[in-house]
DSSP file (Angstrom, degrees, kcal/mol; ACC not computed):
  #  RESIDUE AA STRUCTURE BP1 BP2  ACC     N-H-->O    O-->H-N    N-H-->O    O-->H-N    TCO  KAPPA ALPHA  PHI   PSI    X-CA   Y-CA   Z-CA
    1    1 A X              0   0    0      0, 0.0    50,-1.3     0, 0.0     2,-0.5   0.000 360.0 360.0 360.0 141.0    0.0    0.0    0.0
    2    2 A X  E     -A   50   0A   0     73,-0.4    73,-1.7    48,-0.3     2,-0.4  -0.845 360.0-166.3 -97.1 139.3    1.0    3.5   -0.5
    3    3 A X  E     -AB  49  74A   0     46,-1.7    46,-3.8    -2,-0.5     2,-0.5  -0.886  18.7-138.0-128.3 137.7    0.7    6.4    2.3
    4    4 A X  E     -AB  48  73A   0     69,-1.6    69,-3.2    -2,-0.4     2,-0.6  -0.852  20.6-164.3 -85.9 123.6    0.9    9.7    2.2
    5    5 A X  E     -AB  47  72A   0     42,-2.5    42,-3.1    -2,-0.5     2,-0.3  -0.963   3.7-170.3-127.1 127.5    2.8   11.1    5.1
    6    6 A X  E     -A   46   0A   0     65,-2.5    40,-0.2    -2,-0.6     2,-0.2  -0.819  10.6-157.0-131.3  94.9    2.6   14.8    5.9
    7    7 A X  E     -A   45   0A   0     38,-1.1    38,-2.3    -2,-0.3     2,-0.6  -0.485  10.7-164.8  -3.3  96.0    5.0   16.0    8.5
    8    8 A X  E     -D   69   0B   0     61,-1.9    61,-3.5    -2,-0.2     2,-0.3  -0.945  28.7-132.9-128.7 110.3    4.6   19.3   10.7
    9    9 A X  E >   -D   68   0B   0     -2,-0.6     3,-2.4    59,-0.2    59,-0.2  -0.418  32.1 -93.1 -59.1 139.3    7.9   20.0   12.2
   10   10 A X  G >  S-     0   0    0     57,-2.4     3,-1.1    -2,-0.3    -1,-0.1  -0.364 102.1 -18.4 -66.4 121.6    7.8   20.7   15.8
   11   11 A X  G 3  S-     0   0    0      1,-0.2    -1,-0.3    -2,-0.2     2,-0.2   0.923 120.1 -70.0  12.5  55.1    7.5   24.9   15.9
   12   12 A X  G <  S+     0   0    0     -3,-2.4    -1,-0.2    31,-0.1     2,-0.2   0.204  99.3 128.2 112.0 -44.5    8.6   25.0   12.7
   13   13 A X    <   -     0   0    0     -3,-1.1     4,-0.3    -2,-0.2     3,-0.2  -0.611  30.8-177.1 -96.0 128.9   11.9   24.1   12.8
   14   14 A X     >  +     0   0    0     -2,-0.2     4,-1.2     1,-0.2     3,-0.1   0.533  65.6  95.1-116.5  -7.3   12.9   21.3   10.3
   15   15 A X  H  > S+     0   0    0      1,-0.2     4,-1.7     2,-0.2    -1,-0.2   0.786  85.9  39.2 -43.8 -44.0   16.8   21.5   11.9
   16   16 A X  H  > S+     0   0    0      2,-0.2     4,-2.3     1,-0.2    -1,-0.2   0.905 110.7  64.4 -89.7 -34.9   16.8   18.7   14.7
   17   17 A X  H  4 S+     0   0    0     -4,-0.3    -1,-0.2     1,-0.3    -2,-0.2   0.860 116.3  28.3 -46.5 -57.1   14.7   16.6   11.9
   18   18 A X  H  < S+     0   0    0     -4,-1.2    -1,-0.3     2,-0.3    -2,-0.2   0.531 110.9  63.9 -79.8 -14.0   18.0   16.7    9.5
   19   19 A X  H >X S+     0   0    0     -4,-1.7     3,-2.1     1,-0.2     4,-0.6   0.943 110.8  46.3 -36.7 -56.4   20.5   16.8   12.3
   20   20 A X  T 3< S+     0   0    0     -4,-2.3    -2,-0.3     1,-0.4    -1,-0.2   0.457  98.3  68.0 -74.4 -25.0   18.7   13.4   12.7
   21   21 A X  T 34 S+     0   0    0     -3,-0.2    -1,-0.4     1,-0.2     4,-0.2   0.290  79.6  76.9 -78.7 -16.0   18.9   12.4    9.4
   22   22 A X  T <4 S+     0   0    0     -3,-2.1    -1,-0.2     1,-0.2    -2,-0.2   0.756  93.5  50.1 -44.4 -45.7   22.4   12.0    9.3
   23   23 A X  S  < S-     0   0    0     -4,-0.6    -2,-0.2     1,-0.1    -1,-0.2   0.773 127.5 -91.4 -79.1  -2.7   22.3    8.7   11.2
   24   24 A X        -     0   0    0      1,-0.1    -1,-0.1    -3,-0.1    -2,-0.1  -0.117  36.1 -77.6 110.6 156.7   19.6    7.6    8.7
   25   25 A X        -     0   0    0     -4,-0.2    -1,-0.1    -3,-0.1    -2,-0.1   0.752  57.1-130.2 -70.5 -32.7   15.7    7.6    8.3
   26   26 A X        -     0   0    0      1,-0.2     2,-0.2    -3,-0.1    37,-0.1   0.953  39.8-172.9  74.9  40.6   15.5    4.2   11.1
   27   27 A X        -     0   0    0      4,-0.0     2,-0.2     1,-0.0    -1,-0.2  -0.672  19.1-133.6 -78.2 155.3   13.1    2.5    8.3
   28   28 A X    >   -     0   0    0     -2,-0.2     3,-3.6    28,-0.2     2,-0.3  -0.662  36.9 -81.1 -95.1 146.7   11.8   -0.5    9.7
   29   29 A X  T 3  S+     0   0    0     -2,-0.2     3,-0.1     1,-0.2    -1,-0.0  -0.593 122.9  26.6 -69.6 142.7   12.1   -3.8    7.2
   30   30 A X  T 3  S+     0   0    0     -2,-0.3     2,-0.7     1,-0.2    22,-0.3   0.303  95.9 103.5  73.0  19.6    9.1   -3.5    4.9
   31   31 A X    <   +     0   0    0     -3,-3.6     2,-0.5    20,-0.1    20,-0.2  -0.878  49.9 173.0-115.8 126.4    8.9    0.1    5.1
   32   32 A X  E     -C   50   0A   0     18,-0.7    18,-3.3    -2,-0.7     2,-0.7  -0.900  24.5-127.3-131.0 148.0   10.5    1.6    1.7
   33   33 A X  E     -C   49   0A   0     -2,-0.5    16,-0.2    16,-0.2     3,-0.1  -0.803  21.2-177.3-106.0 132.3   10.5    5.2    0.8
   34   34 A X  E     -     0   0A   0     14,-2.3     2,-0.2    -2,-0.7    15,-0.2   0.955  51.2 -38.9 -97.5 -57.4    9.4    6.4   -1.9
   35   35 A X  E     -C   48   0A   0     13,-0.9    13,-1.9     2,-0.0     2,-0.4  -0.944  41.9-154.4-145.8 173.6    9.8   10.3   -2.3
   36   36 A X  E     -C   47   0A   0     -2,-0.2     2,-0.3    11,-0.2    11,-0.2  -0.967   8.2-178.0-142.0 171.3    9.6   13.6   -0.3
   37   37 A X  E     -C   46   0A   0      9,-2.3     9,-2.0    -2,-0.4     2,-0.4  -0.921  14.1-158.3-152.7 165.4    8.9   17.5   -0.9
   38   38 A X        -     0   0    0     -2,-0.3     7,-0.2     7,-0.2    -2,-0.0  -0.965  27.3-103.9-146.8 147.1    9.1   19.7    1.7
   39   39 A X    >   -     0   0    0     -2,-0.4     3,-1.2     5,-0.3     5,-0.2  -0.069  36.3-108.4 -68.3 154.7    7.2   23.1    1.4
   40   40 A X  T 3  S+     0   0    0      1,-0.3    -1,-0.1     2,-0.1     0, 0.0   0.878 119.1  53.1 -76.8 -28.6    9.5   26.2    0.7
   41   41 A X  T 3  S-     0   0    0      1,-0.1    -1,-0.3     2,-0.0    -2,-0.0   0.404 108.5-129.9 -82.3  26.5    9.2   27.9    4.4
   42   42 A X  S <  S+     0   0    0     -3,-1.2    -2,-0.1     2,-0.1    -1,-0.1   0.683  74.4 119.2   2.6  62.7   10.4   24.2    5.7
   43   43 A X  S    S+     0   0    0    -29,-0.1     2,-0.3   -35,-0.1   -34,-0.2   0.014  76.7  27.7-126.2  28.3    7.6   23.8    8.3
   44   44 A X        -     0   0    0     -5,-0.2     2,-0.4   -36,-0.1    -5,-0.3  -0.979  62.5-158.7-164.3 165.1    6.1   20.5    6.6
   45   45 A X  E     -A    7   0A   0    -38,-2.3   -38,-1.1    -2,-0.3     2,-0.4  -0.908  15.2-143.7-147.8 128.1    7.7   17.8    4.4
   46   46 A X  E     -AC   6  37A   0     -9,-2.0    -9,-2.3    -2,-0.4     2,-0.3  -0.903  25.0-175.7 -88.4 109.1    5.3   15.6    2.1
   47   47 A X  E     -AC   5  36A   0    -42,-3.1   -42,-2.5    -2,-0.4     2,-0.4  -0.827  25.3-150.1-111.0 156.9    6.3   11.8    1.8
   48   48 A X  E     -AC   4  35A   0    -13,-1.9   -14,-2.3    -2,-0.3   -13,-0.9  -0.994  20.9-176.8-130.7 146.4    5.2    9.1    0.0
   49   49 A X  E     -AC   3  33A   0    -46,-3.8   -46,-1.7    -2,-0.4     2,-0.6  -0.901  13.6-158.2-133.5 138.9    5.8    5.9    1.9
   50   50 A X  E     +AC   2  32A   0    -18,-3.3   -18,-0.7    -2,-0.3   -48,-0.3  -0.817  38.2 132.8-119.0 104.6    5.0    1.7    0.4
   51   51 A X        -     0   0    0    -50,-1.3   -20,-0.1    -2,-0.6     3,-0.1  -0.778  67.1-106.0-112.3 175.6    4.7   -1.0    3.5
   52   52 A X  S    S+     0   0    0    -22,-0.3     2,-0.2    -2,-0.2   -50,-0.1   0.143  93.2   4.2-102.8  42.2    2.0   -3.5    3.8
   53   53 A X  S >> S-     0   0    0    -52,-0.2     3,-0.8     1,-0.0     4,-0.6  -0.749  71.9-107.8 170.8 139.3    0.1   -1.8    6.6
   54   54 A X  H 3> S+     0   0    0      1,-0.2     4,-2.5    -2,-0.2     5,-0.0   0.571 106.8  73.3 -45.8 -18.0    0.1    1.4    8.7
   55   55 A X  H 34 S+     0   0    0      2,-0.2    -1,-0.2     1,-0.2    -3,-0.0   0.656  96.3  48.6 -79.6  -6.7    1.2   -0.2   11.5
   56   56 A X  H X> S+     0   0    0     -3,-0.8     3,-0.7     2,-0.2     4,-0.7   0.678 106.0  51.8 -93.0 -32.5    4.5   -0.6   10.1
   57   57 A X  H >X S+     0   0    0     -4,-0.6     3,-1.7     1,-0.2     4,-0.7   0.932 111.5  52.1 -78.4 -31.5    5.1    2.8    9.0
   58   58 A X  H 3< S+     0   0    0     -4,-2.5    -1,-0.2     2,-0.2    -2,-0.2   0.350  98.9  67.3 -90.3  32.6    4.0    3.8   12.7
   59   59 A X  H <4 S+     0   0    0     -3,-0.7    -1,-0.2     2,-0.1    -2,-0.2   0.701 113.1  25.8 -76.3 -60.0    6.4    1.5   13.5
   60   60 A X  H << S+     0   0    0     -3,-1.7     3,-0.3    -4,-0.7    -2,-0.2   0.266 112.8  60.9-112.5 -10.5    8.7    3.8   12.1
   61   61 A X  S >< S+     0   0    0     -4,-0.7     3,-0.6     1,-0.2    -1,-0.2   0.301  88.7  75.5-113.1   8.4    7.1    7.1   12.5
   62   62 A X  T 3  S+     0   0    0     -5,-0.3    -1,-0.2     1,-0.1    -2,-0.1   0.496  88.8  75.0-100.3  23.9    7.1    6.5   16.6
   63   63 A X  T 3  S+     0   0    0     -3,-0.3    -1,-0.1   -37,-0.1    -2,-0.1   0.292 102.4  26.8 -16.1 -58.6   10.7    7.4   15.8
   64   64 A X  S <> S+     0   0    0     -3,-0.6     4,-1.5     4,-0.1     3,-0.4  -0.149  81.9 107.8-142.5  26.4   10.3   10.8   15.3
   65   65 A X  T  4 S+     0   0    0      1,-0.2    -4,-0.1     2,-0.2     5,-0.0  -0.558  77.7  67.9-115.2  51.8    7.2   11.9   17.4
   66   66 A X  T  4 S+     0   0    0     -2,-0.3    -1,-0.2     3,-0.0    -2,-0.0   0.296 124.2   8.9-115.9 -41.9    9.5   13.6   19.7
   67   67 A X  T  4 S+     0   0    0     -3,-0.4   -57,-2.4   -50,-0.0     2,-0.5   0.361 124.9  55.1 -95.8 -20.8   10.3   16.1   16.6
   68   68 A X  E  <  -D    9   0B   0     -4,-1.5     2,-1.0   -59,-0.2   -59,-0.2  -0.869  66.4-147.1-127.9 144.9    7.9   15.5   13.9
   69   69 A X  E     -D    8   0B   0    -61,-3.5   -61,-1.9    -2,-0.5    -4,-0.0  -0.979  35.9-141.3 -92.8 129.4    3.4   15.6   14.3
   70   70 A X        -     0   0    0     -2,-1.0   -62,-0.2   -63,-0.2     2,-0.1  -0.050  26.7-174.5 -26.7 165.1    2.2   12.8   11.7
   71   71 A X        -     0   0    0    -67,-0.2   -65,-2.5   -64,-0.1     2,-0.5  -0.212  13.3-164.8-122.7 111.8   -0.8   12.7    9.5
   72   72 A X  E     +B    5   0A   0    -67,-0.2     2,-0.3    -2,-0.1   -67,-0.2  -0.855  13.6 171.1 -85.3 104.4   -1.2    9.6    7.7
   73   73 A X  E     -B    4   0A   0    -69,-3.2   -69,-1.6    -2,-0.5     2,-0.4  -0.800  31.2-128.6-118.0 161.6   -3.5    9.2    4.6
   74   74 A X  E     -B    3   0A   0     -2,-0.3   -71,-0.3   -71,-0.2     2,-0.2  -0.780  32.6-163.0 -84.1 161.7   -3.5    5.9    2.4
   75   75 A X        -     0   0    0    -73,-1.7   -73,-0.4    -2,-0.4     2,-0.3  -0.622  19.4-165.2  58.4 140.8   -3.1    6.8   -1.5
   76   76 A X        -     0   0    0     -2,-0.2    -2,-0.0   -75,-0.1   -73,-0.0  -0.890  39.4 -95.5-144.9 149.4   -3.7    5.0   -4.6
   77   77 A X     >  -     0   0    0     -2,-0.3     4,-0.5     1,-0.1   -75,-0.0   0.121  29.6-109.7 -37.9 177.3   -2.1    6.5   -8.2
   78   78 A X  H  > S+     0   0    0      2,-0.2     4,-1.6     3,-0.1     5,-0.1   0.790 120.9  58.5 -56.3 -61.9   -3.7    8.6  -10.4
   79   79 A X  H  > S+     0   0    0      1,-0.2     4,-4.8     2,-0.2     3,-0.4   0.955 109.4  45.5 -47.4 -60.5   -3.8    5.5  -13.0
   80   80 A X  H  > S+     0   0    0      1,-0.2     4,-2.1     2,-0.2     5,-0.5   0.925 108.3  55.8 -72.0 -31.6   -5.8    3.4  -10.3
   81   81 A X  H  X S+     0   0    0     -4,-0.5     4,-2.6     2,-0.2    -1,-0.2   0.957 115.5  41.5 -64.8 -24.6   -8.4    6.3   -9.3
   82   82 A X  H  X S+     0   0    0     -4,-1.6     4,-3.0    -3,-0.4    -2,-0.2   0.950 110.2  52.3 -55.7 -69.0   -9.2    6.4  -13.0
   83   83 A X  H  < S+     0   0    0     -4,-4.8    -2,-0.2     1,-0.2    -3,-0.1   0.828 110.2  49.2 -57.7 -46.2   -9.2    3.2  -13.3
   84   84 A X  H >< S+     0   0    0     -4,-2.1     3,-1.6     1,-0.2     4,-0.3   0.909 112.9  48.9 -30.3 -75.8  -11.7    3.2  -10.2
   85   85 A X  H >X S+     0   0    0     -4,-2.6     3,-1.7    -5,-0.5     4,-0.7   0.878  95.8  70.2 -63.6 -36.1  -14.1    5.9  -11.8
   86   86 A X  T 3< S+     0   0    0     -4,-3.0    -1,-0.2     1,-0.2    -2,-0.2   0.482  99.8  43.6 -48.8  -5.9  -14.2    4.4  -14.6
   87   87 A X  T <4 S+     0   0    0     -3,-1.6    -1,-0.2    -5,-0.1    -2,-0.2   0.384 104.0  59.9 -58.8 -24.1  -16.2    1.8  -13.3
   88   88 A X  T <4        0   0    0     -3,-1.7    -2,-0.2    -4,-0.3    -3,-0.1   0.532 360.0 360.0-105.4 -20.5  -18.3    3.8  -11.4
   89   89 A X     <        0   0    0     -4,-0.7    -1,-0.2     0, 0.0    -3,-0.1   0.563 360.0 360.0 -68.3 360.0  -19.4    5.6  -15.2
């Protein structure tokens, strides 16, 4: 499954988050990362994340709850929401 992970740095500040990121992201096995963006004023960072469950990415995102808030959505491509509505015509 793919998740959307949207990141609100803790007041703001995305520093301790990439201080931290030196020692490596602390993925759990079956958690793979897919991409990020991070908004220009750095106070959020947009991931996309593939495991086979949420519980594994909060596996991995209890990690970072000292620095980071969460919001977790599930995802599906573009291709499969089309594909989806197009059933539904």
């Amino acid at each position: 499954m793919l998740f959307m992970v949207i990141e609100r740095f803790r007041h703001g500040d995305a520093r301790p988050v990439y201080r931290r990121l030196d020692a490596g992201r602390g993925m759990p096995d079956g958690v793979t990362y897919i991409g990020s963006w991070v908004e220009r004023d750095l106070k959020r960072c947009f991931q996309v994340m593939e495991c086979a469950d949420e519980e594994a990415l909060r596996q991995w995102t209890q990690a970072w709850d000292d620095l980071v808030d969460f919001e977790i959505l599930p995802v599906i491509s573009s291709a499969e929401a089309r594909a989806k509505i197009e059933k539904l015509l």
